[in-house]
N, CA, C and O atoms as a Maestro MAE file, in Angstrom:
{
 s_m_m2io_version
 :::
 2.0.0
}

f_m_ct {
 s_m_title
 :::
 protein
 m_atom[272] {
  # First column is atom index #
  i_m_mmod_type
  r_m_x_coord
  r_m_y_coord
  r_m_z_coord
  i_m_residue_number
  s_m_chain_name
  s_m_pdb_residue_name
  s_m_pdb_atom_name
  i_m_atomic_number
  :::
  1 25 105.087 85.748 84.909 1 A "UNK " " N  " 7
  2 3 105.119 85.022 83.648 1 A "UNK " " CA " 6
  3 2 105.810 83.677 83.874 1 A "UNK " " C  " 6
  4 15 106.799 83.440 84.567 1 A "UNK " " O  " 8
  5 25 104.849 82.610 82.917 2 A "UNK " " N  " 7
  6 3 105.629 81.143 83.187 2 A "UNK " " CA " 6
  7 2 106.978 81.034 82.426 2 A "UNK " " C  " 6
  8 15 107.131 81.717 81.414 2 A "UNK " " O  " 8
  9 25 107.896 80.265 82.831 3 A "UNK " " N  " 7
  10 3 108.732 80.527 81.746 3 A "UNK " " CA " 6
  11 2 109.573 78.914 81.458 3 A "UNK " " C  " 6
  12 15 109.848 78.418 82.551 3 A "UNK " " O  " 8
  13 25 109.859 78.347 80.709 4 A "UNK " " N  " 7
  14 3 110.284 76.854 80.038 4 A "UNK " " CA " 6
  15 2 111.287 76.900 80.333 4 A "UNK " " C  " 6
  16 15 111.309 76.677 81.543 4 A "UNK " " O  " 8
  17 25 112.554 77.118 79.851 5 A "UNK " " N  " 7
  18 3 113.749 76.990 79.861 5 A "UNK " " CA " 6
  19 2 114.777 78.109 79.868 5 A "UNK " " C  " 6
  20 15 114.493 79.259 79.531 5 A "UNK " " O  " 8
  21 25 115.858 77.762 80.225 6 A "UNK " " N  " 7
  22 3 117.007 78.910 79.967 6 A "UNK " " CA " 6
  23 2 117.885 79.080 79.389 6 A "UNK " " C  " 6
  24 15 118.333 77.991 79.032 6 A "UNK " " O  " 8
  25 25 118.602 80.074 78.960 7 A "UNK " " N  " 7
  26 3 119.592 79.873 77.967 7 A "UNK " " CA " 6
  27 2 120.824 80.614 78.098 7 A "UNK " " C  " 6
  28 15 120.657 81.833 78.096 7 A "UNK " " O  " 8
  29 25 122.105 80.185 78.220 8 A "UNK " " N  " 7
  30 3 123.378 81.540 78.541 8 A "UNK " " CA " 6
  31 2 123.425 81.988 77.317 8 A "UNK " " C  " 6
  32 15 122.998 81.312 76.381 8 A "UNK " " O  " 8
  33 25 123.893 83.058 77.176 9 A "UNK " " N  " 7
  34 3 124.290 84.287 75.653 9 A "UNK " " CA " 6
  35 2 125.663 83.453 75.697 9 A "UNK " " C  " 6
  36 15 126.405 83.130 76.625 9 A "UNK " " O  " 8
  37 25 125.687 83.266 74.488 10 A "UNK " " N  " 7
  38 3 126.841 82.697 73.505 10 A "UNK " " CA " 6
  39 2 127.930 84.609 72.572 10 A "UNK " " C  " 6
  40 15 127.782 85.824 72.439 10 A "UNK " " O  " 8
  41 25 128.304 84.165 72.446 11 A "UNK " " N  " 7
  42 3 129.328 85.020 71.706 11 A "UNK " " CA " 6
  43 2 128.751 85.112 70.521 11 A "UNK " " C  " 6
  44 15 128.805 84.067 69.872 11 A "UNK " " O  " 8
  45 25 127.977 86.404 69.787 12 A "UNK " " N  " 7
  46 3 127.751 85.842 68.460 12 A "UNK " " CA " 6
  47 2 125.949 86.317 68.531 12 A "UNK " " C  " 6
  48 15 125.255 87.016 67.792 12 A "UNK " " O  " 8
  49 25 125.697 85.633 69.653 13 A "UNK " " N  " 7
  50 3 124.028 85.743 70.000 13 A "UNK " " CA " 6
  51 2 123.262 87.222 69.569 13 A "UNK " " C  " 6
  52 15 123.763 88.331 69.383 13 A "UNK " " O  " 8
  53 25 122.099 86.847 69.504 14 A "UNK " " N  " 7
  54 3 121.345 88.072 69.530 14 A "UNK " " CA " 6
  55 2 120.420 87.643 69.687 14 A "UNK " " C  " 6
  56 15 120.096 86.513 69.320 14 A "UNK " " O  " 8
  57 25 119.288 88.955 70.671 15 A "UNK " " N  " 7
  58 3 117.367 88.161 70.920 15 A "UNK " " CA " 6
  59 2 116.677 87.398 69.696 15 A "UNK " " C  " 6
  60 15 115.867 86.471 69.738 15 A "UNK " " O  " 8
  61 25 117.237 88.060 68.586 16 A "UNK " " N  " 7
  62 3 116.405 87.863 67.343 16 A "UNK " " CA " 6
  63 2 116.956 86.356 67.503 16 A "UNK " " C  " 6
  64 15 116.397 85.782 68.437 16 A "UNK " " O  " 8
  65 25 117.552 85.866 67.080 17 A "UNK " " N  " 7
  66 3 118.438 84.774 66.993 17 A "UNK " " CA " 6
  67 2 117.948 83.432 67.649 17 A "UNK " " C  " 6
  68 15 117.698 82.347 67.123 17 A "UNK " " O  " 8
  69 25 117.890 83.835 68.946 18 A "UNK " " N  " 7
  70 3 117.574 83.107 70.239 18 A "UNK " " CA " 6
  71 2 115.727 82.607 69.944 18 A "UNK " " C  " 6
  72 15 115.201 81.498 69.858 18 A "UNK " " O  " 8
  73 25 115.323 83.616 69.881 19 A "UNK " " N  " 7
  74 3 113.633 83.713 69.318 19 A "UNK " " CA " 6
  75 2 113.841 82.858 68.225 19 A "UNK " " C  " 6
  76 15 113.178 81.823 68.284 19 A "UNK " " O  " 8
  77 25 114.381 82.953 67.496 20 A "UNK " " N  " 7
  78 3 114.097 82.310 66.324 20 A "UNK " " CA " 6
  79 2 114.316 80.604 66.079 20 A "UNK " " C  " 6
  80 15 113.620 79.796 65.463 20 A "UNK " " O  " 8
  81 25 115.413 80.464 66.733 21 A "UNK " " N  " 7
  82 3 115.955 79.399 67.270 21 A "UNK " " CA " 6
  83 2 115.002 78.442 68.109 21 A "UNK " " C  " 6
  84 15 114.419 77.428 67.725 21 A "UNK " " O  " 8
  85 25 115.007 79.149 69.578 22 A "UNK " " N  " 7
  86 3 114.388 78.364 70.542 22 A "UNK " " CA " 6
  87 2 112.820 78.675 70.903 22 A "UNK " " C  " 6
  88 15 112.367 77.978 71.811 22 A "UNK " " O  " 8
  89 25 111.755 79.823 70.188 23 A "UNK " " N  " 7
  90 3 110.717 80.021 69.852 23 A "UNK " " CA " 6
  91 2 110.065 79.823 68.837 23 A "UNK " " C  " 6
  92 15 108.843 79.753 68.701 23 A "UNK " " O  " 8
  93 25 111.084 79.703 67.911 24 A "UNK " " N  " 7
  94 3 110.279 79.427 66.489 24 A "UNK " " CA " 6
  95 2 109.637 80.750 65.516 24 A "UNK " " C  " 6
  96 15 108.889 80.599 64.550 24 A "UNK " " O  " 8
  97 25 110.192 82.188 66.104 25 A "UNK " " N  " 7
  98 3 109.916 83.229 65.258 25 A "UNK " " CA " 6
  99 2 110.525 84.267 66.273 25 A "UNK " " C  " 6
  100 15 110.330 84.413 67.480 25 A "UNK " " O  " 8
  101 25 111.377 84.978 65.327 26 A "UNK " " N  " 7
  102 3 112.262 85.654 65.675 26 A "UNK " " CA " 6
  103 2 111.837 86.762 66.194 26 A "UNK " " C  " 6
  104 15 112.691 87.286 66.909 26 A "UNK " " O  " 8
  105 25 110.620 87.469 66.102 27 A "UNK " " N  " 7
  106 3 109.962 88.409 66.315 27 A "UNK " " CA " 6
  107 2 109.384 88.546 68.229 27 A "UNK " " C  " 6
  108 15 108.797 89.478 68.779 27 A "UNK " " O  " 8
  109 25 109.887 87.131 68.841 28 A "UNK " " N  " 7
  110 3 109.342 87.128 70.168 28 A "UNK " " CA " 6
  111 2 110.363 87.592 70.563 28 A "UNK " " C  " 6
  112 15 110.514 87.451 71.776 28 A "UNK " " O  " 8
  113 25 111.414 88.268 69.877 29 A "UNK " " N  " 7
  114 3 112.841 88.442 71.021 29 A "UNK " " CA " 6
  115 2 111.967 89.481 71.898 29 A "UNK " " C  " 6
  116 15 112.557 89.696 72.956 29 A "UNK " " O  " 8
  117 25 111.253 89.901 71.842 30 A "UNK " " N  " 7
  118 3 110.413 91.361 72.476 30 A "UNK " " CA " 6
  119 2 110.272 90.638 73.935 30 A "UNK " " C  " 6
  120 15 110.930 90.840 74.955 30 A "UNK " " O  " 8
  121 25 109.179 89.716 73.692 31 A "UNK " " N  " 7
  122 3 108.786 88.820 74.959 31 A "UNK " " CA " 6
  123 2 109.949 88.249 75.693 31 A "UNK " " C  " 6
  124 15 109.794 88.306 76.913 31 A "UNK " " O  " 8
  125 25 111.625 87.450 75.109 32 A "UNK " " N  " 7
  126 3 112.559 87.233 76.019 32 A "UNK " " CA " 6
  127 2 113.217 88.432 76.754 32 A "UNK " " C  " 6
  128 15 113.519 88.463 77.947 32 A "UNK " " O  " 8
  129 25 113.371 89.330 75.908 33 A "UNK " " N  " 7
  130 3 114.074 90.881 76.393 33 A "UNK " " CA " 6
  131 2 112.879 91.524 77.841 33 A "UNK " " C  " 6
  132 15 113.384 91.951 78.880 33 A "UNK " " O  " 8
  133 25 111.840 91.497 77.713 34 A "UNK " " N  " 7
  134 3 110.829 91.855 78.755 34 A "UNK " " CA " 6
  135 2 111.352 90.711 79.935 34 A "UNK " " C  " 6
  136 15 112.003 91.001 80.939 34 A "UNK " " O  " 8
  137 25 110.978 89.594 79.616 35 A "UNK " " N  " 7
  138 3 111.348 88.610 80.700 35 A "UNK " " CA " 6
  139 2 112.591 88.888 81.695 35 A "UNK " " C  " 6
  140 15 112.674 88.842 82.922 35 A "UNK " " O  " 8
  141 25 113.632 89.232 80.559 36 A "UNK " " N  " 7
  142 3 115.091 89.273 81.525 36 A "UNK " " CA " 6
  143 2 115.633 91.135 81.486 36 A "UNK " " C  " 6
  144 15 116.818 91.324 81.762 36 A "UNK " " O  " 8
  145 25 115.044 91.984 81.262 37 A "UNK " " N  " 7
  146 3 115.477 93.182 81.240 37 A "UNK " " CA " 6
  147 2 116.293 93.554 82.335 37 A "UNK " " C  " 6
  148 15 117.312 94.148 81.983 37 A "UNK " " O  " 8
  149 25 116.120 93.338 83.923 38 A "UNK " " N  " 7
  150 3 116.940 93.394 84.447 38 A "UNK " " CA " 6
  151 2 118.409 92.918 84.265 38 A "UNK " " C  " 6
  152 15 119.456 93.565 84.277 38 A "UNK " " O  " 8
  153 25 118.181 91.644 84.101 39 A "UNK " " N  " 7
  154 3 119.504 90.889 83.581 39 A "UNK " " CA " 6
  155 2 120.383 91.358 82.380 39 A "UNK " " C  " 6
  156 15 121.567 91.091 82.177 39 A "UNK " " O  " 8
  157 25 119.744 91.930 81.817 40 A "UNK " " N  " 7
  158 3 120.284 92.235 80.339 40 A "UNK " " CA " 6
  159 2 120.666 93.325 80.431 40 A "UNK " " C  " 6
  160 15 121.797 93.451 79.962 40 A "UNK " " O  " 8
  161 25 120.143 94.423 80.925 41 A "UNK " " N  " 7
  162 3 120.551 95.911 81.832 41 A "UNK " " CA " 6
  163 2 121.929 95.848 82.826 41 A "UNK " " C  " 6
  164 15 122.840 96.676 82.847 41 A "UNK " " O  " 8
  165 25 121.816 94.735 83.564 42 A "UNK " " N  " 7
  166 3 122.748 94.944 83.930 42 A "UNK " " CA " 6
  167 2 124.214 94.144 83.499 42 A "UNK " " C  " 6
  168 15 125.323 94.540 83.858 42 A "UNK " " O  " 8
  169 25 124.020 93.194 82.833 43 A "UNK " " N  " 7
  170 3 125.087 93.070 81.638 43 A "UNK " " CA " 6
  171 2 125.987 94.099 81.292 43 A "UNK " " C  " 6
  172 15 127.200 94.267 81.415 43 A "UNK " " O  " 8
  173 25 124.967 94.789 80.785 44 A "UNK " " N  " 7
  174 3 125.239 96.092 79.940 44 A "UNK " " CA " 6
  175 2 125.956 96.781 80.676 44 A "UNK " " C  " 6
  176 15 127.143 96.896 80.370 44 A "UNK " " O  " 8
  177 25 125.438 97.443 81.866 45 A "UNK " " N  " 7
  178 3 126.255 98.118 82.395 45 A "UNK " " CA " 6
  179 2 127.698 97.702 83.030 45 A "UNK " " C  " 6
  180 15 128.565 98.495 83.399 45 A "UNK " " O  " 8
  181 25 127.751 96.489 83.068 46 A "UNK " " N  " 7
  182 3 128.977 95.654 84.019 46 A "UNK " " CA " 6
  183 2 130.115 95.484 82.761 46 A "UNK " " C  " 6
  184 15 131.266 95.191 83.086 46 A "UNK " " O  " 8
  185 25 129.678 95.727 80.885 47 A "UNK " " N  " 7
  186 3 130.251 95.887 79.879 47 A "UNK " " CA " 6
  187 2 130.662 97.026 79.798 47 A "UNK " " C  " 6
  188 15 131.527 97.330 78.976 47 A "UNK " " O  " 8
  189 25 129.994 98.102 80.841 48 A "UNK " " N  " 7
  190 3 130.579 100.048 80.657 48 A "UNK " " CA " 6
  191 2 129.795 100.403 79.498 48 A "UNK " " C  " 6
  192 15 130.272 101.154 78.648 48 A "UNK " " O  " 8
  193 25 128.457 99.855 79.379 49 A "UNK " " N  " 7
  194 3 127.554 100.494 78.430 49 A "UNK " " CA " 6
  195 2 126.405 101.494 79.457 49 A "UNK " " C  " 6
  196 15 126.669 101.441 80.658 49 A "UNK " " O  " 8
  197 25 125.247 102.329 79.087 50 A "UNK " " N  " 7
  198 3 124.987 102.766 80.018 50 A "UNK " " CA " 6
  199 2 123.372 102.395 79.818 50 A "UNK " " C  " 6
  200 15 122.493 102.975 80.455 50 A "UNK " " O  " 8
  201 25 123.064 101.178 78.687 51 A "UNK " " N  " 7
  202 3 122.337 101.260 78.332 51 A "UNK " " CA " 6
  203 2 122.570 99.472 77.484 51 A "UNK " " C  " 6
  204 15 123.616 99.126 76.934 51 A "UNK " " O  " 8
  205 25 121.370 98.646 77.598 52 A "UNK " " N  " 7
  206 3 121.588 97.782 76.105 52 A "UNK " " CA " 6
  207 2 120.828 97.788 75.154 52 A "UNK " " C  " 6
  208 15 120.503 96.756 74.567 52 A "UNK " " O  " 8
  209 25 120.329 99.206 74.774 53 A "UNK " " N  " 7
  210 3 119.872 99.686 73.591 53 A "UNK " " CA " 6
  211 2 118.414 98.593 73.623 53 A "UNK " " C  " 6
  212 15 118.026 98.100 72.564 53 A "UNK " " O  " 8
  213 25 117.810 98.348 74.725 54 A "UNK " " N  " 7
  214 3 116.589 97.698 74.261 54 A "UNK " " CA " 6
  215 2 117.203 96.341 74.110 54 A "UNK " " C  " 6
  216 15 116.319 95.592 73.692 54 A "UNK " " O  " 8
  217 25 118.082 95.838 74.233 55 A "UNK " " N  " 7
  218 3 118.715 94.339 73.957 55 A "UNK " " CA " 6
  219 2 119.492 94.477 73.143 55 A "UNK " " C  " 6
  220 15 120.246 93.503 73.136 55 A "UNK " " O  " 8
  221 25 119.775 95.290 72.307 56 A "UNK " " N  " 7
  222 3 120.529 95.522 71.064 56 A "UNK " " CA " 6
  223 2 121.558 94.518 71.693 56 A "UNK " " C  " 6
  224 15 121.667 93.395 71.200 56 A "UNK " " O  " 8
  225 25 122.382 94.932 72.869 57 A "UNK " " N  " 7
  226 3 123.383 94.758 72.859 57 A "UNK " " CA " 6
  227 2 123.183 93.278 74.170 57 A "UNK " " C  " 6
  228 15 122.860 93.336 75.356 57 A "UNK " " O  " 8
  229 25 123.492 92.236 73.409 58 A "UNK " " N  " 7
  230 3 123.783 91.169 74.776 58 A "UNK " " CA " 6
  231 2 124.808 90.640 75.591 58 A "UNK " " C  " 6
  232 15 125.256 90.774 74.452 58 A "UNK " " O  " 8
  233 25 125.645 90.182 76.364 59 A "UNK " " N  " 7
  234 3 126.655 90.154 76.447 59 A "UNK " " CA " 6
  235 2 127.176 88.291 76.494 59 A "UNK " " C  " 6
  236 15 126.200 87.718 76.979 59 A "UNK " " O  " 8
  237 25 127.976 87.528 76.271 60 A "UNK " " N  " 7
  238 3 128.130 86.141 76.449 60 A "UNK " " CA " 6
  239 2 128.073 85.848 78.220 60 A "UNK " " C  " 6
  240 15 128.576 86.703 78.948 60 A "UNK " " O  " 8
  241 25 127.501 84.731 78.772 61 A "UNK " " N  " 7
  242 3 127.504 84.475 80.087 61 A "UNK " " CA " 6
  243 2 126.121 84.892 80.775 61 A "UNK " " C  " 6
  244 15 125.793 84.373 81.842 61 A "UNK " " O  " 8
  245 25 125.158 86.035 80.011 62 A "UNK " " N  " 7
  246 3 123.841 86.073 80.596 62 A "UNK " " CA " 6
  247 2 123.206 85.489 80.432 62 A "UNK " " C  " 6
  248 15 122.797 85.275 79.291 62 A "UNK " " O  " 8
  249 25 122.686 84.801 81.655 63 A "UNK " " N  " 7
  250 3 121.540 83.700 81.904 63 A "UNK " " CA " 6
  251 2 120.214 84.541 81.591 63 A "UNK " " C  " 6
  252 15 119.866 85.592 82.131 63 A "UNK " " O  " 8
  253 25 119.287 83.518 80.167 64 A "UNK " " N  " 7
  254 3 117.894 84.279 80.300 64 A "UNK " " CA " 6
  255 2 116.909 83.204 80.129 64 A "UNK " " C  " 6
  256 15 116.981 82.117 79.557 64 A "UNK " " O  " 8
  257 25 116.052 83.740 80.717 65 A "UNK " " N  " 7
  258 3 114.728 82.846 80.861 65 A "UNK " " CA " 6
  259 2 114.049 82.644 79.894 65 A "UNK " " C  " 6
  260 15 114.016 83.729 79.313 65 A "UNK " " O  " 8
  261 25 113.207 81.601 79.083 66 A "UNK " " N  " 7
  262 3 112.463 81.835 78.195 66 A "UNK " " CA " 6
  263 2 111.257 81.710 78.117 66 A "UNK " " C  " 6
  264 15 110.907 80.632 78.597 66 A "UNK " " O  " 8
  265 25 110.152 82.515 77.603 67 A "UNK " " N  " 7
  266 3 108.922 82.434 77.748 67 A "UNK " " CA " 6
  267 2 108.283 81.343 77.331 67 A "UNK " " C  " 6
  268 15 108.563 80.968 76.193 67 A "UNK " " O  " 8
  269 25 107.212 80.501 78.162 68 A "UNK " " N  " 7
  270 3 107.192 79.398 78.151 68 A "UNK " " CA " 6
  271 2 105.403 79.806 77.470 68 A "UNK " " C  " 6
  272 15 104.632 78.894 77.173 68 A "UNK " " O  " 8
  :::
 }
 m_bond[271] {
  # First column is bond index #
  i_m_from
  i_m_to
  i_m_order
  :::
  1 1 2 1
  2 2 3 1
  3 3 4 2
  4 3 5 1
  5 5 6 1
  6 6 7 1
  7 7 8 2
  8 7 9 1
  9 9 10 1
  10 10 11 1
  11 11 12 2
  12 11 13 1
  13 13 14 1
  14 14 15 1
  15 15 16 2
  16 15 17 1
  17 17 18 1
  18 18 19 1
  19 19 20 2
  20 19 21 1
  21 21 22 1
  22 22 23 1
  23 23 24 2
  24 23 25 1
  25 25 26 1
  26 26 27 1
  27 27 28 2
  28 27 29 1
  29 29 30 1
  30 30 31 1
  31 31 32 2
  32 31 33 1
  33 33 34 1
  34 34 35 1
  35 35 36 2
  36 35 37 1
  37 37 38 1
  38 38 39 1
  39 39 40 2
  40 39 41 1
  41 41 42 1
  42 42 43 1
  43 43 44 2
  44 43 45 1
  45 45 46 1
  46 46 47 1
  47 47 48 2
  48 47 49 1
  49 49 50 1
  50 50 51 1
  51 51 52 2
  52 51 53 1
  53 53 54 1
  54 54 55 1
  55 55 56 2
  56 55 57 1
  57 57 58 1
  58 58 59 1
  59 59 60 2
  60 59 61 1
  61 61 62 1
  62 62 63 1
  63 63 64 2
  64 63 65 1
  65 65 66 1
  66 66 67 1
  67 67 68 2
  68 67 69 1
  69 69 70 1
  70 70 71 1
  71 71 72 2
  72 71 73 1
  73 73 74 1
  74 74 75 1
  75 75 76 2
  76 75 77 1
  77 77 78 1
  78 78 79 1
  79 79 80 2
  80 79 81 1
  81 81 82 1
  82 82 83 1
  83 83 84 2
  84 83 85 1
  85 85 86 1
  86 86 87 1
  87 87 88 2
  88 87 89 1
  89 89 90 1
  90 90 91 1
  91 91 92 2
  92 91 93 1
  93 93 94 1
  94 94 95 1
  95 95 96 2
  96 95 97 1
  97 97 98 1
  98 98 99 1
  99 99 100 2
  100 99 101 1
  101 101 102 1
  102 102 103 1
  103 103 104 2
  104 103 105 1
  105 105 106 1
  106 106 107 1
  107 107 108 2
  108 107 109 1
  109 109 110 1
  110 110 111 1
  111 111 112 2
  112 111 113 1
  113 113 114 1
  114 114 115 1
  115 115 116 2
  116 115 117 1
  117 117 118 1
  118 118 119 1
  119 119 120 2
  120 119 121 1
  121 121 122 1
  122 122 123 1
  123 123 124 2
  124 123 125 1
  125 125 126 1
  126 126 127 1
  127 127 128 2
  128 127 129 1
  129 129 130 1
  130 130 131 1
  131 131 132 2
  132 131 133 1
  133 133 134 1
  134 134 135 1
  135 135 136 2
  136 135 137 1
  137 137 138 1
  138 138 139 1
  139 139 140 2
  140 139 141 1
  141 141 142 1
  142 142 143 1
  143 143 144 2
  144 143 145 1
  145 145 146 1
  146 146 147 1
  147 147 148 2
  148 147 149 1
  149 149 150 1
  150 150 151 1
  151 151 152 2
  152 151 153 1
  153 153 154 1
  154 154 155 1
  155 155 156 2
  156 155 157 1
  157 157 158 1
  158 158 159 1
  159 159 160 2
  160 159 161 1
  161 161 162 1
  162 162 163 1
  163 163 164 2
  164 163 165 1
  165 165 166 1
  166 166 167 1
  167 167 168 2
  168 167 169 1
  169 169 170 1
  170 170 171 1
  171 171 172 2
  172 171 173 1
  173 173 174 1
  174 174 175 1
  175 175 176 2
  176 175 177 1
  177 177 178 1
  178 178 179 1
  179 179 180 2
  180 179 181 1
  181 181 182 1
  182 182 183 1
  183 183 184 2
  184 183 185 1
  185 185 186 1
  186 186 187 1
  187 187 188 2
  188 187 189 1
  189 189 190 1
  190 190 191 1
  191 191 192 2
  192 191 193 1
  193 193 194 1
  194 194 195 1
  195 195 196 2
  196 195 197 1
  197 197 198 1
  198 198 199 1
  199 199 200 2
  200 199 201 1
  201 201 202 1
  202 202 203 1
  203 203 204 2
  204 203 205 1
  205 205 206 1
  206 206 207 1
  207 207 208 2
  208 207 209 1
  209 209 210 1
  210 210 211 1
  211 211 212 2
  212 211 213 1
  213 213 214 1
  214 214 215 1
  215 215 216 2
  216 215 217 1
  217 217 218 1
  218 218 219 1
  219 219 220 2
  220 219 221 1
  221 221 222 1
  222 222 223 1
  223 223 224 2
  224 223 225 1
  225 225 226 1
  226 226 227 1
  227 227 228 2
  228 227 229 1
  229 229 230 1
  230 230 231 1
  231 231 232 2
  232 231 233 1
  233 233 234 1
  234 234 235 1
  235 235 236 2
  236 235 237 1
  237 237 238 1
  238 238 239 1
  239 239 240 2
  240 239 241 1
  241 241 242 1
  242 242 243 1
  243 243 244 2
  244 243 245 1
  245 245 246 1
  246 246 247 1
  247 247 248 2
  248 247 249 1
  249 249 250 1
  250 250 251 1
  251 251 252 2
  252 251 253 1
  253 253 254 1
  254 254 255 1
  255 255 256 2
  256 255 257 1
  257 257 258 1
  258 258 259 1
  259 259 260 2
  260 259 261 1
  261 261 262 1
  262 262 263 1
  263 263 264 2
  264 263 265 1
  265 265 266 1
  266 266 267 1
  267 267 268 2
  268 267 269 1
  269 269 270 1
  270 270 271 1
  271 271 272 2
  :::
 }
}
């Protein structure tokens, strides 16, 4: 997948958010969360989660790619 730009998680953030923001409909958080699942997985776990609930959970400092 091509991808435009990147973005670090802010404090506060969420996919919805980010989509909505820097896609223009909040509903693509699906398509950024696919893009960076590794990244976001392992966030999660480096937070002592065992899981990020599907993105639920993001952490500040993860670099993600955005679908271009």
């Amino acid at each position: 997948m091509i991808y435009e730009a990147i973005r670090t998680v802010k404090q506060g953030d969420t996919l919805w958010d980010i989509a909505r923001v820097q896609l223009g409909n909040g509903t693509k958080w699906t398509s950024i969360y696919s893009l960076n699942k590794a990244a976001i997985e392992a966030a999660a776990k480096k937070y002592g989660r065992s899981s990020s609930s599907n993105g639920w959970w993001i952490y500040p400092g993860t670099v993600l790619k955005l679908p271009g």
